[in-house]
Residue frames as a rotation matrix with the C-alpha (Angstrom) as fourth column:
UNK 1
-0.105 0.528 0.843 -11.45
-0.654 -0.675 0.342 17.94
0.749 -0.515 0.416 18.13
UNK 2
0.713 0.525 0.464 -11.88
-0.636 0.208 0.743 14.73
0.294 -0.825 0.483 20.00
UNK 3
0.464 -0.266 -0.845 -8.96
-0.508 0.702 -0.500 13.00
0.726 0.661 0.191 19.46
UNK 4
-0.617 -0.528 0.584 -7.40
-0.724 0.091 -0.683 13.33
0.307 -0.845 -0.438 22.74
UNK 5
-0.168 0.718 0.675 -10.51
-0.785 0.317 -0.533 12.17
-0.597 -0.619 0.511 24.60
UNK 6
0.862 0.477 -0.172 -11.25
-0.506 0.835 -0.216 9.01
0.041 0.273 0.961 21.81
UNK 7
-0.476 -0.832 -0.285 -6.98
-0.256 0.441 -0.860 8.17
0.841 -0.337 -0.423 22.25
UNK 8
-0.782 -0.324 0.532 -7.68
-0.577 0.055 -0.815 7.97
0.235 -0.944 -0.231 26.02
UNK 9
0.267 0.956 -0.122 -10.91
-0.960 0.252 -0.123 6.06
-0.087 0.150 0.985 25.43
UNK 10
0.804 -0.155 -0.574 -9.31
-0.165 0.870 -0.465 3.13
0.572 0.469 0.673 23.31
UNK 11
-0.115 -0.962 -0.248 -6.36
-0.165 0.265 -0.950 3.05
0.980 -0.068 -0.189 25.69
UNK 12
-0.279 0.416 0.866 -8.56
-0.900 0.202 -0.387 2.26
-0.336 -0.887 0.318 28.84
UNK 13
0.659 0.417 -0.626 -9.84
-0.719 0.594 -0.362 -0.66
0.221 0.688 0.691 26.46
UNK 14
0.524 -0.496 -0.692 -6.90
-0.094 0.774 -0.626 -1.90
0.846 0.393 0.360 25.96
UNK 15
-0.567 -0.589 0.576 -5.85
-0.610 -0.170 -0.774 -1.59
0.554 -0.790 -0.263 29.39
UNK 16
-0.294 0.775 -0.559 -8.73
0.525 0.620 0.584 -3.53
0.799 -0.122 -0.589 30.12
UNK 17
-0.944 0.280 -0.175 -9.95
0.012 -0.500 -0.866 -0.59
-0.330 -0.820 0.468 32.76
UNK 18
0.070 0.996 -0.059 -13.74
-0.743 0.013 -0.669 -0.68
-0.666 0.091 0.741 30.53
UNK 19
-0.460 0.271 0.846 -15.02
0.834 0.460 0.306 -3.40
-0.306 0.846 -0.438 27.59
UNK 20
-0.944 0.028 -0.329 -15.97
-0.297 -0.507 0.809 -1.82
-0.144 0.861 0.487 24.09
UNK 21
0.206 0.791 0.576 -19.06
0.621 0.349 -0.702 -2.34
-0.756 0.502 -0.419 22.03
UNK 22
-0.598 -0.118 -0.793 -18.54
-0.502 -0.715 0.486 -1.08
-0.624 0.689 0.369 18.30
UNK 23
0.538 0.663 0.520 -21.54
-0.003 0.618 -0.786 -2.80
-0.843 0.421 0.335 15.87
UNK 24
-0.186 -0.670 0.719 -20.85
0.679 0.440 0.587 -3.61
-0.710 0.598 0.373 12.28
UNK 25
0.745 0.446 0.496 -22.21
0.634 -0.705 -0.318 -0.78
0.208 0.551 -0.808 10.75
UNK 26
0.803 -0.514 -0.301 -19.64
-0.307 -0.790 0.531 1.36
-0.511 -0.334 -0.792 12.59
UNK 27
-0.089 -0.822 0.562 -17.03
0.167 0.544 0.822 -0.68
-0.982 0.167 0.089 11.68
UNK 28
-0.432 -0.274 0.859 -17.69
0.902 -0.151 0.406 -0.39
0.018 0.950 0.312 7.66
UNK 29
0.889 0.424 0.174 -18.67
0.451 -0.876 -0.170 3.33
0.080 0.229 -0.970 8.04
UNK 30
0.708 -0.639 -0.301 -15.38
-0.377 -0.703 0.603 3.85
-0.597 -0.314 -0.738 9.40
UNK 31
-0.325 -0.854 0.405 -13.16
0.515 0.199 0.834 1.91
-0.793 0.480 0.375 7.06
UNK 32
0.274 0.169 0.947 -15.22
0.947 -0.218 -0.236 3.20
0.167 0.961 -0.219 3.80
UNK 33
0.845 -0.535 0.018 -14.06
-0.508 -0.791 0.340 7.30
-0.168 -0.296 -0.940 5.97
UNK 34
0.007 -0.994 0.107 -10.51
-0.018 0.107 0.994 5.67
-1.000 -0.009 -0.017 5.94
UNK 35
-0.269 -0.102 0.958 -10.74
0.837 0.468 0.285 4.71
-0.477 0.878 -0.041 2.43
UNK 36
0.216 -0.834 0.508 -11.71
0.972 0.233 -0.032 7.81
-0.092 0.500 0.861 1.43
UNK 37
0.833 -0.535 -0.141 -9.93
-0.435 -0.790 0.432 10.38
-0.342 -0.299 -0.891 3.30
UNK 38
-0.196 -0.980 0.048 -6.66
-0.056 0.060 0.997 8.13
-0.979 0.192 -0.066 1.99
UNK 39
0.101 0.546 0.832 -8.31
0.963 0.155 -0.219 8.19
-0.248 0.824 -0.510 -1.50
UNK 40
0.930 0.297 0.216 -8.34
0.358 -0.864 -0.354 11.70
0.082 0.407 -0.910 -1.46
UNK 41
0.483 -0.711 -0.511 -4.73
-0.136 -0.637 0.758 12.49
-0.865 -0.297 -0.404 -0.79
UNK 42
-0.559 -0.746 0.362 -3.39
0.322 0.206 0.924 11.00
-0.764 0.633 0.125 -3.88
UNK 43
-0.333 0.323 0.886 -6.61
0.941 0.051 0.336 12.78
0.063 0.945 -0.321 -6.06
UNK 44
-0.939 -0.097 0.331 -7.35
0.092 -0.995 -0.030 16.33
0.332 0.003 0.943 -7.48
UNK 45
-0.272 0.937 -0.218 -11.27
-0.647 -0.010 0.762 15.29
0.713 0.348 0.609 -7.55
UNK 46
-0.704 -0.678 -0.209 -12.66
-0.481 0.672 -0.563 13.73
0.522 -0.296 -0.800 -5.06
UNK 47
-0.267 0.945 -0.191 -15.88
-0.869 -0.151 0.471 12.45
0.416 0.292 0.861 -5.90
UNK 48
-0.250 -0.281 0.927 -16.77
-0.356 0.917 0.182 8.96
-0.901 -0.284 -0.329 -4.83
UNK 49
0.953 0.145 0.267 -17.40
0.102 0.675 -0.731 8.12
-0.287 0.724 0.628 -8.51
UNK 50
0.328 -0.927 -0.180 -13.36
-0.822 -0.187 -0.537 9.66
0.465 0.324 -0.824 -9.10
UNK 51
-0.150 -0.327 0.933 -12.87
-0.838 0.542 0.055 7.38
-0.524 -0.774 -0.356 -5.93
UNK 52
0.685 0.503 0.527 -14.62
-0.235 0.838 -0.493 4.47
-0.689 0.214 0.692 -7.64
UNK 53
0.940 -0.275 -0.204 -13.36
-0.214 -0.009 -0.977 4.87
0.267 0.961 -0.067 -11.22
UNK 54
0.070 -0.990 0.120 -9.35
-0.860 -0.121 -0.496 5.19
0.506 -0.069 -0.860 -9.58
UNK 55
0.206 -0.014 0.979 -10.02
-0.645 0.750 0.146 1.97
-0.736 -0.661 0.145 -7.48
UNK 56
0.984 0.124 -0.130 -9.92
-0.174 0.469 -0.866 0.38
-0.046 0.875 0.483 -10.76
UNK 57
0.207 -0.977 0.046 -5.77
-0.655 -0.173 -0.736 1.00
0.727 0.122 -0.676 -10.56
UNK 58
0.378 -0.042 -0.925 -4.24
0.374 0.921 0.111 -1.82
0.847 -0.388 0.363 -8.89
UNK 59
-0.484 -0.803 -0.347 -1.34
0.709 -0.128 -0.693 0.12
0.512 -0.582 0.632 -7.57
UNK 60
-0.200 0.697 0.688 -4.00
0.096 -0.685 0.722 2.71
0.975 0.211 0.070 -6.33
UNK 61
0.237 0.399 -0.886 -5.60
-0.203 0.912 0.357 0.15
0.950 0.095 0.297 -4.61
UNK 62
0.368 -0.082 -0.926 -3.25
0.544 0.827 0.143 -0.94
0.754 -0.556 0.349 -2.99
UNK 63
-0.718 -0.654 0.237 -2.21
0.412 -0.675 -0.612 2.25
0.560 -0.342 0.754 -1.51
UNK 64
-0.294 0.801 0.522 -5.61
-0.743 -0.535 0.403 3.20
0.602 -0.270 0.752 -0.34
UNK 65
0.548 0.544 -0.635 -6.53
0.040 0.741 0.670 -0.42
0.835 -0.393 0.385 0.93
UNK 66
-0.377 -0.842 -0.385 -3.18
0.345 0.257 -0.903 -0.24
0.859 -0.473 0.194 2.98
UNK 67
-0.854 -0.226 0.469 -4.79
-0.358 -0.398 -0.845 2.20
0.377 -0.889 0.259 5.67
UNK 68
0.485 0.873 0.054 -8.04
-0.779 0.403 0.480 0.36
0.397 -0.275 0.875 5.66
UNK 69
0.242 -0.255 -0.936 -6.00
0.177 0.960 -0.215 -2.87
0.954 -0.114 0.278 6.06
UNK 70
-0.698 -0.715 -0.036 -4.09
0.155 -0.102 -0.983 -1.11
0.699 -0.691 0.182 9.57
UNK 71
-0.455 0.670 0.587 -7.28
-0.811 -0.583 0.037 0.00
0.367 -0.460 0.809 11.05
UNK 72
0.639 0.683 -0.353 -9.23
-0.623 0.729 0.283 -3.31
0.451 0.039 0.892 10.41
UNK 73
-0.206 -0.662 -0.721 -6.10
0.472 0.578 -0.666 -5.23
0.857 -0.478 0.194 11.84
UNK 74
-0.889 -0.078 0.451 -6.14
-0.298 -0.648 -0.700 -2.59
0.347 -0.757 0.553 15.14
UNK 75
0.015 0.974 0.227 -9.91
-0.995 -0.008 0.103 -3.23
0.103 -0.227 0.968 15.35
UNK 76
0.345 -0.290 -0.893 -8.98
0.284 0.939 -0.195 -7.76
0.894 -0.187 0.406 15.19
UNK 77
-0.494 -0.869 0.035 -6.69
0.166 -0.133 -0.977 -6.25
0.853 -0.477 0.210 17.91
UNK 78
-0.655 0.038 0.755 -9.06
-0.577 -0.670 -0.467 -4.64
0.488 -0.741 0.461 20.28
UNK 79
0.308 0.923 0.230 -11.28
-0.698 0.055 0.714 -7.27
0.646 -0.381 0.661 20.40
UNK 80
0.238 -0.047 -0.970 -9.10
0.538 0.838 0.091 -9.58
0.809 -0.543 0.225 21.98
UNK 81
-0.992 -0.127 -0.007 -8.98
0.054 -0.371 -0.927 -6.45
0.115 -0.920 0.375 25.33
UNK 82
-0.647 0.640 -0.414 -12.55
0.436 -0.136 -0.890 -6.54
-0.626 -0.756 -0.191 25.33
UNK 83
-0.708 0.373 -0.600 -13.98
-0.587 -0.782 0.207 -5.02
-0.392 0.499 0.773 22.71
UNK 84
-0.408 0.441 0.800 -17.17
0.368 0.881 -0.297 -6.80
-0.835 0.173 -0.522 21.68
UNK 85
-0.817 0.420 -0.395 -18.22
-0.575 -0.557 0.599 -6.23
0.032 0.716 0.697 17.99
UNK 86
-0.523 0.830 0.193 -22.28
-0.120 0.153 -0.981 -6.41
-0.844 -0.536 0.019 17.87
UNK 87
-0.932 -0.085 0.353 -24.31
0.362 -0.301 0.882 -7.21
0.031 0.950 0.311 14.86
UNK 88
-0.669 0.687 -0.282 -27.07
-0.411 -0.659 -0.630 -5.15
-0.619 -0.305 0.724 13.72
UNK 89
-0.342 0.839 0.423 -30.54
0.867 0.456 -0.204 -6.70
-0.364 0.297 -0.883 12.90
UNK 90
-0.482 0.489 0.727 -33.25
0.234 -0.728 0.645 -4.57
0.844 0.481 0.236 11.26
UNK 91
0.616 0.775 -0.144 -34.91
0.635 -0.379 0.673 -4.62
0.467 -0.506 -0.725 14.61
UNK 92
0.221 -0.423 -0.879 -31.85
0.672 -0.587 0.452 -2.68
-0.707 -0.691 0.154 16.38
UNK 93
-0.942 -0.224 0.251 -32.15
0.323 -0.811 0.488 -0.36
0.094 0.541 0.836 13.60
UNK 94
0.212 0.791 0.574 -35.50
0.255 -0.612 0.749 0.77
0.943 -0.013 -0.332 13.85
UNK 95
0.476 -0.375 -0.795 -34.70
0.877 0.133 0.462 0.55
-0.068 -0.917 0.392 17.77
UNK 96
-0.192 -0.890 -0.414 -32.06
0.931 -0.299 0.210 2.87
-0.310 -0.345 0.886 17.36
UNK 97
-0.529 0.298 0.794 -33.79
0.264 -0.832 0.488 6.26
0.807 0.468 0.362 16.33
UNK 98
0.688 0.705 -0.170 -35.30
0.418 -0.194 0.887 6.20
0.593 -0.682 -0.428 19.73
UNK 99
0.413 -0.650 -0.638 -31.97
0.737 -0.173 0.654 7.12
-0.535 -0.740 0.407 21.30
């Protein structure tokens, strides 16, 4: 639904035409969604305790870690156009229910 409009986002980034901000929370919400949405293509079940229990399989693993690994490498990537990754304190969480 958004994909066009978050492509054309990350490709102004890297054009350097805006700087990023992405915190660390975002950053491991979205690899543990990569992990598993590629987790789920290779299982019938697709619980996160199936997820859990099948991590246990090296070769699994490494098939599932692979698209986390391309993302997290892309994301190393953006920060040298500008992206600035932010951590989050407990005070910008509580903070952050006001917006």
């Amino acid at each position: 639904m958004y994909g066009d409009s978050c492509s054309n986002f990350l490709n102004r980034i890297e054009c350097g035409l805006i700087d990023g901000v992405i915190t660390t929370h975002v950053i491991d919400e979205v690899l543990f969604k990569i992990l598993t949405a590629k987790a789920s293509c290779y299982l019938d079940k697709t619980t996160i305790w199936d997820i859990k229990d099948k991590m246990k399989d090296v070769s699994f693993s490494k098939k599932v870690y692979s698209a986390v690994r391309k993302y997290a490498d892309y994301l190393d990537e953006l920060t040298s156009y500008g992206v600035t990754v932010l951590p989050v304190d407990m005070g910008t969480i509580t903070r952050s229910v006001e917006f």
